[in-house]
N, C-alpha and C positions, 0 to 999 in steps of 0.2 A: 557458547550461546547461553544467555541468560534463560529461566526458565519461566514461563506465564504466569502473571498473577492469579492468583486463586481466584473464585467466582464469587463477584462481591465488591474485589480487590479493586484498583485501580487496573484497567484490562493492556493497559503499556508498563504497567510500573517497569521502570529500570531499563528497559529493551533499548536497541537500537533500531532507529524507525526510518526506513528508506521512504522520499516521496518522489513519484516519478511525476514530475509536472511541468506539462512546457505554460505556463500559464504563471505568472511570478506572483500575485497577488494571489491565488487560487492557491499555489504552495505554501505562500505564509499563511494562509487560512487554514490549512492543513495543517502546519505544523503546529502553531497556535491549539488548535483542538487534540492534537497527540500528546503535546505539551501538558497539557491540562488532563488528559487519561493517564499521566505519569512517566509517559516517553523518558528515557535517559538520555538520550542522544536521537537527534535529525541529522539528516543527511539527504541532500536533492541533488537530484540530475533533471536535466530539460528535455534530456532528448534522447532516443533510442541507444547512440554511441556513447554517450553518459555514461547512462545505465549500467550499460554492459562495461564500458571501463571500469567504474566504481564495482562492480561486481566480480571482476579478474582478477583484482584486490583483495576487496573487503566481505564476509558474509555478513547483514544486518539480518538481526531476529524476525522483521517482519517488515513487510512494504506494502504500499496505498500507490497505485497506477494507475494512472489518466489511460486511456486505451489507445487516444489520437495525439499523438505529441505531434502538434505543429503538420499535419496530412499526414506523419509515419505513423502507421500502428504499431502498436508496444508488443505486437506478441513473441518478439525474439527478446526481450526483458522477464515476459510471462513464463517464458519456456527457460530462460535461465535459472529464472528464481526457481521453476518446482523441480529444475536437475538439480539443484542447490539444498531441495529439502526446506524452503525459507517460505513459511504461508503467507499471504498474501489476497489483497482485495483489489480488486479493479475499480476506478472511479469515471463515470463518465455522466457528461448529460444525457444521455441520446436512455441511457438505463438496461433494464436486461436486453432490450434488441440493438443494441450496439458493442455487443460484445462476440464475437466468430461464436459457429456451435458446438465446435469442439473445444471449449470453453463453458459451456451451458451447466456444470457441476459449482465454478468457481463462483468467490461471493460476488456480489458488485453491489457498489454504493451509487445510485444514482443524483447526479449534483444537482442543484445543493441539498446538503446534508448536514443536518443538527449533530453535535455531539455525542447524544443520546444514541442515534445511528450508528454513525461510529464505533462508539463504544460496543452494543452487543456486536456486531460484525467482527472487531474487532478478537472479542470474546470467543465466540464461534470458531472464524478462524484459528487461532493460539490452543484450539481445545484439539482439532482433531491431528 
């Protein structure tokens, strides 16, 4: 696992950036804006069995999840990731009240989101 850019730094530089997004244009918007944080590598899944395939595989250093892929909720993605040790951000329109409450510590970016967002989020998360 690569380790965080320093604070300052570009907050992806180099990482491998998982997006969970069932939404195709919303994930290229995503990657687009990781890409541009310094992202080394993307990697998407649409959908909850994705996710978790690409995950039974692969560990990526960090990930950005939609909460609703397509009416499934992502929190069998969510719970992978933190048994994985892999920090991560929730993304959703609905914002902090569309995320369950045993959840309520995790970040969430609520859509749409600038760059700028992103990035500290980003930052945050990769810090603790």
């Amino acid at each position: 696992m690569s380790e965080p850019a320093p604070r300052g730094a570009s907050p992806l530089a180099g990482l491998t950036v998982l997006i969970v997004e069932d939404e195709t244009i919303i994930s290229f918007l995503i990657e687009d804006m990781a890409l541009e944080l310094g992202a080394g590598e993307i990697c998407h899944a649409a959908g909850v069995a994705e996710a978790l395939a690409f995950l039974a595989e692969r560990r990526p250093d960090t990930a950005i999840v939609d909460v609703n892929l397509g009416g499934e909720l992502a929190y069998p993605v969510a719970e992978r990731l933190a048994a994985l040790g892999v920090p991560f951000v929730f993304a959703t329109g609905y914002g902090r009240q569309g995320v369950s409450a045993g959840w309520d510590s995790h970040p969430v970016l609520q859509k749409p989101f600038p760059v700028e967002t992103l990035a500290r989020e980003m930052r945050e998360v990769l810090a603790r």
